[in-house]
ZATOR-243751 format. One line per 10 residues: number of its first residue (from 1); their letters; for each residue x, y, z of N, C-alpha, C, O. Coordinates in steps of 0.02 Angstrom, whole numbers. Example, Ala and Ser with C-alpha at 12.3 -4.5 7.8 and 13.67 -1.06 7.14 Angstrom:
% ZATOR-243751
1 = as = 660/-284/390/615/-225/390/660/-165/390/712/-166/423; 642/-112/354/684/-53/357/645/2/394/670/57/402 .
% end
This chain:
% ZATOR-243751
1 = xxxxxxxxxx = 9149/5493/5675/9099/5468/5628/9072/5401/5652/9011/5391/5644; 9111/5349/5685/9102/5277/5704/9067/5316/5770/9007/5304/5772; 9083/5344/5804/9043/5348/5874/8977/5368/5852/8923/5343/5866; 8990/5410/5821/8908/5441/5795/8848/5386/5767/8789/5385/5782; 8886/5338/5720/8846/5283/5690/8804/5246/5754/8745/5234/5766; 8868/5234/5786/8840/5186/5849/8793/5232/5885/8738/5213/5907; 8812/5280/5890/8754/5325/5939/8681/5327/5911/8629/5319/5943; 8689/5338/5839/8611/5319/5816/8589/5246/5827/8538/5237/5860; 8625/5186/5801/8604/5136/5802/8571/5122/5897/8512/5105/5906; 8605/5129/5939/8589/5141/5996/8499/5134/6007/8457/5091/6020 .
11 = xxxxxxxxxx = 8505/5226/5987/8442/5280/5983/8380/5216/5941/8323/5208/5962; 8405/5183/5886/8366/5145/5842/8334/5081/5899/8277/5060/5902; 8397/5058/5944/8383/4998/5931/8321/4994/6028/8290/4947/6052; 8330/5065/6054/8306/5088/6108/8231/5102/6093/8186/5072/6124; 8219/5155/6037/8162/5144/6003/8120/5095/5967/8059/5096/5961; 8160/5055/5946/8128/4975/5946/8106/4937/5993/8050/4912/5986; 8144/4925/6051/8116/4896/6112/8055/4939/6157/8013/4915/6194; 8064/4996/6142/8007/5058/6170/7949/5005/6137/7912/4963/6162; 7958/5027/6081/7886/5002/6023/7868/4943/6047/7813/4940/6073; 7908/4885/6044/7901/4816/6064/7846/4792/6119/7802/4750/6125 .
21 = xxxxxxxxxx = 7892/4871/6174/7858/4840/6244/7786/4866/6239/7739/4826/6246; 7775/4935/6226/7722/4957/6214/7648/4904/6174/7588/4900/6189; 7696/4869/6112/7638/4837/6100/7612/4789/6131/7559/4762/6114; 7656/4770/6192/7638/4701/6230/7603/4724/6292/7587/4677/6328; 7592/4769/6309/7563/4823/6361/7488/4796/6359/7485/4767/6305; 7431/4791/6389/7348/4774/6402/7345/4860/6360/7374/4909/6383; 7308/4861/6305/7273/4920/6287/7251/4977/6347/7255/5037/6335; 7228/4952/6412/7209/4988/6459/7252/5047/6492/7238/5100/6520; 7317/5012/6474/7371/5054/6523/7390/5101/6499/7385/5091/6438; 7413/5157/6508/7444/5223/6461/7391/5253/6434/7407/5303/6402 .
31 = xxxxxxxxxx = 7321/5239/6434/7254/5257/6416/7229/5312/6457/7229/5291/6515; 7210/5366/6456/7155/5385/6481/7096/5336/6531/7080/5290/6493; 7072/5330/6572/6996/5292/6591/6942/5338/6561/6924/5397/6564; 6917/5255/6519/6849/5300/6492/6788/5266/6496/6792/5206/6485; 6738/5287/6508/6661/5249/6504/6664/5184/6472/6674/5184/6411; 6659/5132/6500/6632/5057/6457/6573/5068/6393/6517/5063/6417; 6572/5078/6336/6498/5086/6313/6477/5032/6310/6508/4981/6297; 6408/5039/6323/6360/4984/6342/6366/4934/6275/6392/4972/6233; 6360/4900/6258/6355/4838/6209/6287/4805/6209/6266/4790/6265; 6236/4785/6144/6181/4756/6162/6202/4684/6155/6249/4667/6119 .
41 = xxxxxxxxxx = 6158/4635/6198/6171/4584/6181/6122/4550/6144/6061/4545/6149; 6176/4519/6095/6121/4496/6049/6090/4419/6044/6054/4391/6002; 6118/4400/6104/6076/4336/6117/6012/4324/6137/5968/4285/6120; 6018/4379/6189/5933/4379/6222/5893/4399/6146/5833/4391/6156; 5903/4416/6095/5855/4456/6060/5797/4394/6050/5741/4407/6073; 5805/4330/6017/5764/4300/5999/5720/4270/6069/5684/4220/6062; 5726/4304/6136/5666/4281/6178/5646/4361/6187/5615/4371/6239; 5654/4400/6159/5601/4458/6151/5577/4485/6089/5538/4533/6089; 5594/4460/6041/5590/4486/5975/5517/4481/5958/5503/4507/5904; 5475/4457/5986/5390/4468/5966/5391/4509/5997/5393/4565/5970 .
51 = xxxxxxxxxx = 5391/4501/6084/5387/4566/6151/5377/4636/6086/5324/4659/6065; 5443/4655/6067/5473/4713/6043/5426/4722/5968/5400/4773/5945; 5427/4670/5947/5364/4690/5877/5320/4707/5890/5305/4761/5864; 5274/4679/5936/5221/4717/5973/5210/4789/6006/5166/4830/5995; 5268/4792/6054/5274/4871/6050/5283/4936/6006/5270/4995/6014; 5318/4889/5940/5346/4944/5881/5261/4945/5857/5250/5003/5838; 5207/4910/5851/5163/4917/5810/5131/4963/5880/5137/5023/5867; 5113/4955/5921/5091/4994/5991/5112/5073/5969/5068/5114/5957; 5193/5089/5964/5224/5142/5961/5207/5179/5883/5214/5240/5884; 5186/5151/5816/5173/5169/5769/5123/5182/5775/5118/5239/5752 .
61 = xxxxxxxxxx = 5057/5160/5799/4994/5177/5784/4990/5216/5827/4956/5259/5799; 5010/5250/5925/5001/5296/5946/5045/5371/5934/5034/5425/5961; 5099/5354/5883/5140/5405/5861/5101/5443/5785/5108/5499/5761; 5066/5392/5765/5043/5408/5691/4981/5447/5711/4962/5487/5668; 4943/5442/5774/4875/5454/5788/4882/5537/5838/4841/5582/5849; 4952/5525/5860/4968/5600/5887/4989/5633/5837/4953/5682/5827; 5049/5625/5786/5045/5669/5734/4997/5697/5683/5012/5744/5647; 4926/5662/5680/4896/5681/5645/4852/5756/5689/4837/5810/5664; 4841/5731/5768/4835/5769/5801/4849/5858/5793/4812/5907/5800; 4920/5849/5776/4954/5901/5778/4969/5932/5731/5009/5978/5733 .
71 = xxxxxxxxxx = 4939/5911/5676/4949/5936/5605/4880/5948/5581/4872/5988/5534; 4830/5920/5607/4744/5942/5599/4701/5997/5589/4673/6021/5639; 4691/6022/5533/4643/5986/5511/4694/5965/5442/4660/5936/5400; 4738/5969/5428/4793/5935/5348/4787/5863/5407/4794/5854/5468; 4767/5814/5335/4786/5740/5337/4862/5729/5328/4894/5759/5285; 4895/5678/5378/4960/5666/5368/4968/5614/5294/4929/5576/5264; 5027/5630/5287/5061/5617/5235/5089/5544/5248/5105/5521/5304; 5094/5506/5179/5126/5444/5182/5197/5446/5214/5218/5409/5259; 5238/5508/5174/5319/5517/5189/5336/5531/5272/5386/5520/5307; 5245/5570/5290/5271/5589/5376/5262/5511/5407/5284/5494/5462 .
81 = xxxxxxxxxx = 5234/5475/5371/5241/5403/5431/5310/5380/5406/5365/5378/5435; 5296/5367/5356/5373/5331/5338/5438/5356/5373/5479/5317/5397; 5444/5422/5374/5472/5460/5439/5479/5426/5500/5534/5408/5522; 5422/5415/5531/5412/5384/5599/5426/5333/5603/5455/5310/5652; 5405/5291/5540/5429/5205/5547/5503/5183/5546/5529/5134/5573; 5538/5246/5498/5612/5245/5498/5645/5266/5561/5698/5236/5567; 5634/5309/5614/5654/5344/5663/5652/5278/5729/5695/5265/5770; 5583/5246/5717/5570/5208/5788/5594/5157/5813/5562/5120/5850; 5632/5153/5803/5700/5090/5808/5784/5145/5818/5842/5125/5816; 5769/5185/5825/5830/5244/5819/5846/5278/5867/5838/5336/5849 .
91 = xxxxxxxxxx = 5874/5275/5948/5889/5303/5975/5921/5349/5979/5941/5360/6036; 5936/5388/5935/5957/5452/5918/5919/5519/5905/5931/5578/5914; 5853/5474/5874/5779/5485/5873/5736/5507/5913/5744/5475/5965; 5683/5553/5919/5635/5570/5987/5603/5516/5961/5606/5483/6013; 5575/5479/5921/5525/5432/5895/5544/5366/5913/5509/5319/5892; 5608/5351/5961/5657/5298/5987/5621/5319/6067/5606/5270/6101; 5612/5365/6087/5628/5376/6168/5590/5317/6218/5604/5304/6276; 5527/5278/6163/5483/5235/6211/5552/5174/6241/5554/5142/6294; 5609/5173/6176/5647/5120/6220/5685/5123/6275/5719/5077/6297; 5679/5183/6301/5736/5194/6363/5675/5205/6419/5685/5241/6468 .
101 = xxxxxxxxxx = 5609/5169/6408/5550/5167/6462/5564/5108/6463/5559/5089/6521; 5582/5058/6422/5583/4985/6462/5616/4936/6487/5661/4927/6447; 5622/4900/6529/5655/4858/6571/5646/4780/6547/5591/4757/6531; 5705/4742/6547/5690/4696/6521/5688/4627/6595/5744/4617/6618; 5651/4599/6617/5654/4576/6685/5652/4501/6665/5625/4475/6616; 5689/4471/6720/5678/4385/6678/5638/4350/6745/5644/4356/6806; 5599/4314/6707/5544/4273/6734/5543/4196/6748/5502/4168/6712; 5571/4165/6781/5580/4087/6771/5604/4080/6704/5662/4100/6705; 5588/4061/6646/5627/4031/6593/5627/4108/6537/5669/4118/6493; 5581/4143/6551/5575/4197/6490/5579/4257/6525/5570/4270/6584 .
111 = xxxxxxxxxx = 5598/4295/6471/5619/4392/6469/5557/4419/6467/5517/4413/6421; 5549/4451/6522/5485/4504/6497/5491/4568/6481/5549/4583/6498; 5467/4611/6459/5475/4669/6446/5420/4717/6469/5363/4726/6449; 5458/4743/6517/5403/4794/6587/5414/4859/6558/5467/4868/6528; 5368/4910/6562/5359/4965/6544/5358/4990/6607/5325/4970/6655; 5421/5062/6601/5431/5076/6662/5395/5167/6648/5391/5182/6589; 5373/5216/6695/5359/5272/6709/5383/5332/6689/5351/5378/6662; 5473/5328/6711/5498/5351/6691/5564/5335/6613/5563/5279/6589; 5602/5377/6590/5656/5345/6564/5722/5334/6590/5756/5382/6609; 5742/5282/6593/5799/5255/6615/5863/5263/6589/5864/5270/6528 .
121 = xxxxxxxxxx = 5934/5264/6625/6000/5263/6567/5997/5214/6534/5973/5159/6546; 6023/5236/6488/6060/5175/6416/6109/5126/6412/6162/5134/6381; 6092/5068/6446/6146/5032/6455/6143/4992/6410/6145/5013/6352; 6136/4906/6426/6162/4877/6372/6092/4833/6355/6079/4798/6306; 6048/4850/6418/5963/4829/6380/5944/4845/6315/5919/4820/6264; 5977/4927/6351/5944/4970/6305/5951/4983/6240/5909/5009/6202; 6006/4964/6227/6054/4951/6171/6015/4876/6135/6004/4864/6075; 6005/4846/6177/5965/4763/6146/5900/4787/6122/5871/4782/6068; 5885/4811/6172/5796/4835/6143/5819/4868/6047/5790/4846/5998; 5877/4924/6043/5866/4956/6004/5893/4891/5936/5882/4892/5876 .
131 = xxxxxxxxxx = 5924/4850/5970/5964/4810/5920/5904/4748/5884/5900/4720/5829; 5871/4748/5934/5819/4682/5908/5717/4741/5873/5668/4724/5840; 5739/4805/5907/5696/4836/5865/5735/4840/5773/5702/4825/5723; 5784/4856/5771/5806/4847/5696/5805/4785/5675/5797/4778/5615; 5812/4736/5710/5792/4675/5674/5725/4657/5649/5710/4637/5593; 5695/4666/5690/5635/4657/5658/5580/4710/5620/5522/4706/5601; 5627/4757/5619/5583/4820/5568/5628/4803/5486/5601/4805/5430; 5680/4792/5497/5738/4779/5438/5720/4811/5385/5709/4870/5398; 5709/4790/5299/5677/4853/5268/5599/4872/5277/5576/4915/5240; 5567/4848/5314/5503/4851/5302/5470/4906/5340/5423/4888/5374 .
141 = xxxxxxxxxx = 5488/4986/5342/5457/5019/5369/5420/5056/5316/5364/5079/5330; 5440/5063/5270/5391/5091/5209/5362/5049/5186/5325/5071/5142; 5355/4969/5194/5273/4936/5188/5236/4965/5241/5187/5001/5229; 5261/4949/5314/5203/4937/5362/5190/5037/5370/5148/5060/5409; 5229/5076/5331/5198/5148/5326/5126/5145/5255/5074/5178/5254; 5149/5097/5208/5107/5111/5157/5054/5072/5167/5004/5093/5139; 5046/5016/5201/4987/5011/5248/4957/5024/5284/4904/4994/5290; 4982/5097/5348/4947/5109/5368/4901/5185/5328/4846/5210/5342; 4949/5202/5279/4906/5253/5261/4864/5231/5205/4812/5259/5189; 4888/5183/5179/4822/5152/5151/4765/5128/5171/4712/5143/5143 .
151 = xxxxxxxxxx = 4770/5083/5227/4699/5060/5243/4689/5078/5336/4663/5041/5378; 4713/5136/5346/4691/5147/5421/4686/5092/5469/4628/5090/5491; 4712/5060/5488/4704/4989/5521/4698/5002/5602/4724/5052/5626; 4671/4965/5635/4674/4960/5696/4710/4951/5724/4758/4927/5694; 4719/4958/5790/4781/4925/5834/4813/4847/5822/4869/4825/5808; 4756/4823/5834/4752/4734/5854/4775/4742/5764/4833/4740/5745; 4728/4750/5727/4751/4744/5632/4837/4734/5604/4866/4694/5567; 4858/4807/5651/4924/4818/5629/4989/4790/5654/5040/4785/5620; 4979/4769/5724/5016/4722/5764/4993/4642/5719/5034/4596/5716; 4944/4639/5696/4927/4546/5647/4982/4571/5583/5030/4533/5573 .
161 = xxxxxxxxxx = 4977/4623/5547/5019/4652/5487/5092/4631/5531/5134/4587/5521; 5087/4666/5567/5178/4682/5559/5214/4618/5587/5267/4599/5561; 5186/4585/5641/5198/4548/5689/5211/4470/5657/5261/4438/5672; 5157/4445/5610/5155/4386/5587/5149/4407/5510/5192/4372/5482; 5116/4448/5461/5105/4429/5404/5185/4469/5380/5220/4429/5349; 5203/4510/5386/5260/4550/5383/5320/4517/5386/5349/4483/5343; 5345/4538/5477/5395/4507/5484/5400/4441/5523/5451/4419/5549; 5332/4407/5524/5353/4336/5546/5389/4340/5619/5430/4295/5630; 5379/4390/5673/5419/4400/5735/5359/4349/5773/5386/4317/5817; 5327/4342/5771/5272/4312/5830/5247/4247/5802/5209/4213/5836 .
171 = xxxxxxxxxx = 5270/4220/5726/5243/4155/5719/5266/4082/5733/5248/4033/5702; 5320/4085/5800/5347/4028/5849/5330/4060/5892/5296/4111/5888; 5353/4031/5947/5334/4020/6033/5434/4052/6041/5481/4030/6007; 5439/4108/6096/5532/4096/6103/5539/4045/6149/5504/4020/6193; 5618/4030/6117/5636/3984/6157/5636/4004/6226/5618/4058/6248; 5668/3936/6271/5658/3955/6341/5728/3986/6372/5775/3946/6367; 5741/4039/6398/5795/4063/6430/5838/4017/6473/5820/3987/6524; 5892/4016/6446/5954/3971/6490/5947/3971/6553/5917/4023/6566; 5959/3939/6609/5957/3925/6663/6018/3991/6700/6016/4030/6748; 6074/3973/6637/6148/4003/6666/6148/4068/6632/6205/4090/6623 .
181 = xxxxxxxxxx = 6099/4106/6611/6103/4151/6580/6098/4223/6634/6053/4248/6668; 6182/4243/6620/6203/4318/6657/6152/4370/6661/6150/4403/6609; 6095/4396/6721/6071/4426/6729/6079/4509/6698/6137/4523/6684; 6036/4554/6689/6049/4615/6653/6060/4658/6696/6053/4641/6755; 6085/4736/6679/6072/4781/6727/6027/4798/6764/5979/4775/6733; 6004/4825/6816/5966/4840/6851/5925/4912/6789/5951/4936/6739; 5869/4923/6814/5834/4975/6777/5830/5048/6814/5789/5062/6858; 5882/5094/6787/5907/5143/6826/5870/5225/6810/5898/5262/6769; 5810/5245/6843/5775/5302/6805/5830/5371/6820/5867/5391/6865; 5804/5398/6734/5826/5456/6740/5792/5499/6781/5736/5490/6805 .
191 = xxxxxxxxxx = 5836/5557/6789/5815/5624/6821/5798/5666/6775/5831/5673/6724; 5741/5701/6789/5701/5736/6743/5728/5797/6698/5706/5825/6648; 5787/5807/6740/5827/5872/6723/5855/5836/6667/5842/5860/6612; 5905/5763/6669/5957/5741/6632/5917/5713/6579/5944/5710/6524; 5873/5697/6584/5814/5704/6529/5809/5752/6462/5821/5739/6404; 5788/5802/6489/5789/5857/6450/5837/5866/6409/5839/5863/6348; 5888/5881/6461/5938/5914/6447/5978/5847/6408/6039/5851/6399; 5954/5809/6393/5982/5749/6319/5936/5785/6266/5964/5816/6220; 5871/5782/6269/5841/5796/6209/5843/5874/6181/5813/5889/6129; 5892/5936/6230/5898/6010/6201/5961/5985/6158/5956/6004/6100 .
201 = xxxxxxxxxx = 6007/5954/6168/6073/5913/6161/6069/5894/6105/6104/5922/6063; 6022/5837/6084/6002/5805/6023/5951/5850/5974/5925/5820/5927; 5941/5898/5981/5886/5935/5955/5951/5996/5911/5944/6028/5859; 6006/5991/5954/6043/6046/5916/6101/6023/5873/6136/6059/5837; 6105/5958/5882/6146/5910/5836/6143/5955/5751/6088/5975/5731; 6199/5965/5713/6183/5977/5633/6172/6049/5645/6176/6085/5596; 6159/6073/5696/6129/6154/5706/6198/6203/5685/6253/6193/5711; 6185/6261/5632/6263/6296/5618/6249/6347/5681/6204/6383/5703; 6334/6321/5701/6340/6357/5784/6363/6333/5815/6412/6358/5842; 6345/6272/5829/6342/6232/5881/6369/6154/5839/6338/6113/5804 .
211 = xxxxxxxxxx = 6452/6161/5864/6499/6095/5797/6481/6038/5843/6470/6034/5903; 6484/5993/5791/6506/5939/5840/6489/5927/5906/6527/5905/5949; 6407/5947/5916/6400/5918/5992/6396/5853/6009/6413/5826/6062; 6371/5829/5956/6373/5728/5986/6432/5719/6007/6425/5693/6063; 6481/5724/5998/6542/5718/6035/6553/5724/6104/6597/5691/6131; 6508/5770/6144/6500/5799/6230/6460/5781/6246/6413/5799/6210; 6441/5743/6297/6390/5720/6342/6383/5785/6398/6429/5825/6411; 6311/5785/6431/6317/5818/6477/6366/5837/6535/6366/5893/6561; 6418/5770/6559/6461/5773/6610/6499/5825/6573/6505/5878/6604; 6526/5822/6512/6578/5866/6460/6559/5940/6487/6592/5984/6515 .
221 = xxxxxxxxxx = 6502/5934/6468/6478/6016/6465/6472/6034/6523/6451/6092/6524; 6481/6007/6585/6439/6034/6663/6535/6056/6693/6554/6106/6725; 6588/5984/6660/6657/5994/6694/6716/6016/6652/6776/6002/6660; 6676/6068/6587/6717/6082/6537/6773/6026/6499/6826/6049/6476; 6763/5974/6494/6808/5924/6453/6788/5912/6379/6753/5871/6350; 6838/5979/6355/6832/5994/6269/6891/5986/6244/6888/5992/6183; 6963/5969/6269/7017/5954/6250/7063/6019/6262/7062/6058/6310; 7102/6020/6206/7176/6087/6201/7166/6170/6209/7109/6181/6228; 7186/6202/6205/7191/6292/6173/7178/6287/6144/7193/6235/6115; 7126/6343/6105/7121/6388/6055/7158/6453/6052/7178/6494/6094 .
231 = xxxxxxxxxx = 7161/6445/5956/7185/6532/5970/7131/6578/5974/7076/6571/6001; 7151/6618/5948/7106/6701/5987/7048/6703/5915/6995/6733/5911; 7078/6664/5869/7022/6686/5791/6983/6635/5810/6923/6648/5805; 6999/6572/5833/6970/6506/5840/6913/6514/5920/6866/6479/5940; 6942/6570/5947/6911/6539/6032/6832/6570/6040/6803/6568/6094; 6798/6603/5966/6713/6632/6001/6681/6558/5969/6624/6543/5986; 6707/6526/5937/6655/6461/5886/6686/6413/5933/6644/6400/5976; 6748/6378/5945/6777/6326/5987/6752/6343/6066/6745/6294/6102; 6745/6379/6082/6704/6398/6148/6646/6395/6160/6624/6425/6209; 6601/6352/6113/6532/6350/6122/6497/6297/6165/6445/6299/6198 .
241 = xxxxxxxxxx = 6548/6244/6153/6525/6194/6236/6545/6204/6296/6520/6179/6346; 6599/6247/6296/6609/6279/6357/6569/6317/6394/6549/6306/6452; 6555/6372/6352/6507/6432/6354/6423/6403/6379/6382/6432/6414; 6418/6328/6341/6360/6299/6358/6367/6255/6439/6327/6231/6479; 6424/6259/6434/6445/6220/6496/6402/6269/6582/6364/6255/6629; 6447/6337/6550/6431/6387/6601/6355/6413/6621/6339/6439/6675; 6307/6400/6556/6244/6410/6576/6198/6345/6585/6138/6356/6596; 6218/6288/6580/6200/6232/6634/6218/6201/6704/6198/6154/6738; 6289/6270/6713/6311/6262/6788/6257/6326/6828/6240/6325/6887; 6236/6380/6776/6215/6436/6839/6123/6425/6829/6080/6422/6786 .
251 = xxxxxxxxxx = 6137/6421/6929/6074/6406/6949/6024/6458/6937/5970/6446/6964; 6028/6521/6900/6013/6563/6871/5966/6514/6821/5918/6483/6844; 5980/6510/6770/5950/6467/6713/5887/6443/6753/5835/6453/6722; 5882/6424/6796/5790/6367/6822/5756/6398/6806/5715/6371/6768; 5744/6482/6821/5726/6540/6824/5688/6551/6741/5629/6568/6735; 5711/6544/6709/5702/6555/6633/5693/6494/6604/5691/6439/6632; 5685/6514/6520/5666/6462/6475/5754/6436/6459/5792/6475/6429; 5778/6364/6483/5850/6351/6467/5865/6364/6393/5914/6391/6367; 5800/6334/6361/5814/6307/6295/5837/6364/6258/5875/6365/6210; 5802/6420/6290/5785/6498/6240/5871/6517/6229/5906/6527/6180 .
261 = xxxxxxxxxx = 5885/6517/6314/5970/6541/6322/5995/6514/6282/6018/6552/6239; 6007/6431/6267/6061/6399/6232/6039/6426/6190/6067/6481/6190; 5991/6422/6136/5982/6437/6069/6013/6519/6051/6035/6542/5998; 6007/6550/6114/6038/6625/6114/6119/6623/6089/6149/6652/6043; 6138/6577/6140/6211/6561/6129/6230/6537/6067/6288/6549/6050; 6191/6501/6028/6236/6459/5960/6181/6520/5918/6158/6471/5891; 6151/6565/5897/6149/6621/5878/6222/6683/5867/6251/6710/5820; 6226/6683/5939/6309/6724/5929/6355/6697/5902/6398/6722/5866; 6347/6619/5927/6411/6594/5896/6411/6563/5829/6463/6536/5808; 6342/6566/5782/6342/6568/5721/6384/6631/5694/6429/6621/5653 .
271 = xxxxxxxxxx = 6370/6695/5717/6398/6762/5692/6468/6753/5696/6500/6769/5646; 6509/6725/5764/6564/6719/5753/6593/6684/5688/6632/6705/5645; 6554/6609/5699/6586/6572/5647/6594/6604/5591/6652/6610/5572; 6545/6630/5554/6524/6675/5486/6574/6739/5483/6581/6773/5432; 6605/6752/5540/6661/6795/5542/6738/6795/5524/6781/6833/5501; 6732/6731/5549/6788/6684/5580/6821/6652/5491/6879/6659/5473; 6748/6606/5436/6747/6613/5378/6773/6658/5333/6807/6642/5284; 6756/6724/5350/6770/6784/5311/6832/6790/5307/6866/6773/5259; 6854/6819/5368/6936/6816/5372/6985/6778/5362/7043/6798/5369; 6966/6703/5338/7007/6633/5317/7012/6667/5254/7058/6700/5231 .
281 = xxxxxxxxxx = 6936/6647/5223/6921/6695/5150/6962/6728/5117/6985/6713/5061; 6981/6797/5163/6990/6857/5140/7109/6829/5128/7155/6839/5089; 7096/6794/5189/7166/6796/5189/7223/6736/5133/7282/6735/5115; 7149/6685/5121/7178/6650/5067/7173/6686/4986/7216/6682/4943; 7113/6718/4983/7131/6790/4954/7203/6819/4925/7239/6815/4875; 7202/6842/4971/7274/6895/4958/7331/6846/4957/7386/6864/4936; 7322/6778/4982/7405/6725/4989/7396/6709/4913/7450/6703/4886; 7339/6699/4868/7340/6709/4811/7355/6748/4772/7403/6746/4733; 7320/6785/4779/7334/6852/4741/7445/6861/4751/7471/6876/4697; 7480/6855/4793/7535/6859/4786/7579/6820/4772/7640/6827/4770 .
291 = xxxxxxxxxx = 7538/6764/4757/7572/6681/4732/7561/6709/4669/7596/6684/4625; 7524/6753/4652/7505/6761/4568/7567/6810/4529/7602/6800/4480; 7561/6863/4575/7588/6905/4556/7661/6916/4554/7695/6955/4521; 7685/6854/4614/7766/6819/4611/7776/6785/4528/7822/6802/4492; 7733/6747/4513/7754/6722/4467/7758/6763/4398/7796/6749/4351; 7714/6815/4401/7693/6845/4326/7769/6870/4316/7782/6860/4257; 7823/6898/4348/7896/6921/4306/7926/6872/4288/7950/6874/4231; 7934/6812/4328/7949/6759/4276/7931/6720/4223/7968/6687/4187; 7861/6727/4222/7834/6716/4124/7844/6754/4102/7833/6739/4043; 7867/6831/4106/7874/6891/4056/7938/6880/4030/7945/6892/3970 .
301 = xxxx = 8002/6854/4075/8056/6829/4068/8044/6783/4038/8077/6784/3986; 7998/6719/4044/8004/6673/4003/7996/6682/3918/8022/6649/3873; 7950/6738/3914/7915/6736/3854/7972/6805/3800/7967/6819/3741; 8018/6831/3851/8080/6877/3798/8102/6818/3775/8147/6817/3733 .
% end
């Protein structure tokens, strides 16, 4: 009995020092390696924060002037701008994408903001651009929406609205950029393919079929990194980034419409899921139904 005590205390006092050391460990170690995510910085914002007001009024009036385009001869709607004005600060957003065109370049004392051709990765500019576009839209996208569908304004009009009478982004001079201030990333263009293939990605987000894709980046889906086993009821719905994996590896796909295939794929694998439902359904069902019927002889007993 005494050896045994000590043998746990042992076990206790081994697992304590485990714990101990572990917590004194750099977070890094015993980790997986994973992607740095980019961070915006939010210092530079106030030597671009007009720059970026100006573009958001640029990006509203040529986004408001193509949607009407495309909805013509129906006049757009107050709610479809307000839409747009909410989205354009949102990189999650197609109505966000103008921010991953720009480069932020420093100039003797000030930041400029270069419009580049293509779109670039998302680093930690890009992340600033999106961080100092929410600053200066803050609540005011359903004014500068109910102004523009109120009084149709001009370019030059709506950049004076938003810029100075609004949000006050352009009525100082920015300060002058630090001398010692840590240069940004370089401005790195995407490839037209990895392009796309973000916005089929983001387009199927919320889609029933297709769980949880924000979770997988393209690398996920091209080198299958979806985690554990499935079982056999679980593996036609849990197999869908895989499955998507396999038709963005075959060079087959150029050939065809990509988008058509994927959408083919989270089609079937809607049916699975809806299958997959049934049979949970059916089986919590009957685990009821015999939880019920266990009990009914013992209230009949209760009630002699």
């Amino acid at each position: 009995m005494e050896k045994g005590l000590r043998r746990g205390q042992v076990l206790v006092l081994l697992g304590a020092s485990l714990l101990l050391l572990l917590s004194r460990l750099p977070p890094t170690l015993g980790a997986p390696n994973k992607k740095a995510v980019a961070a915006a910085r939010k210092e530079d914002i106030p030597f671009i924060r007009c720059q970026v007001c100006e573009k958001i009024a640029h990006q509203l009036h040529h986004q408001v002037k193509k949607k009407e385009a495309q909805i013509s001869p129906k006049k757009i709607s107050e709610l479809q701008i307000i839409e747009i004005a909410e989205n354009v600060c949102d990189l999650k957003k197609e109505e966000a994408d103008w921010l991953l065109r720009i480069d932020i370049v420093e100039t003797s004392d000030a930041l400029e903001l270069v419009e580049q051709e293509s779109e670039g990765q998302c680093n930690s500019e890009c992340k600033t651009l999106e961080r100092a576009c929410q600053e200066v839209m803050g609540y005011s996208d359903t004014d500068v929406a109910e102004y523009m569908y109120t009084s149709k304004p001009s370019l030059d009009s709506l950049v004076k609205f938003l810029c100075r009478d609004l949000t006050k982004s352009c009525l100082t001079k920015p300060p002058p950029v630090p001398k010692d201030r840590v240069p940004g990333e370089p401005f790195v263009p995407k490839s037209s393919k990895d392009a796309e293939m973000e916005k089929i990605l983001r387009s199927m987000e919320g889609m029933p079929g297709a769980p949880s894709m924000k979770m997988y980046s393209r690398e996920d889906l091209l080198n299958n990194k979806f985690g554990g086993e499935e079982t056999d009821d679980e593996e036609d719905e849990d197999n869908f980034p895989s499955n998507l994996g396999k038709v963005l590896r075959n060079k087959d796909s150029e050939k065809g419409d990509l988008k058509q295939r994927i959408l083919k794929g989270i089609k079937q694998t809607t049916t699975a899921v809806r299958n997959h439902v049934n049979k949970v359904s059916h089986r919590i069902q009957k685990w009821w139904k015999g939880r019920t019927n266990s009990k009914s002889p013992k209230s009949a007993n209760g009630e002699l």
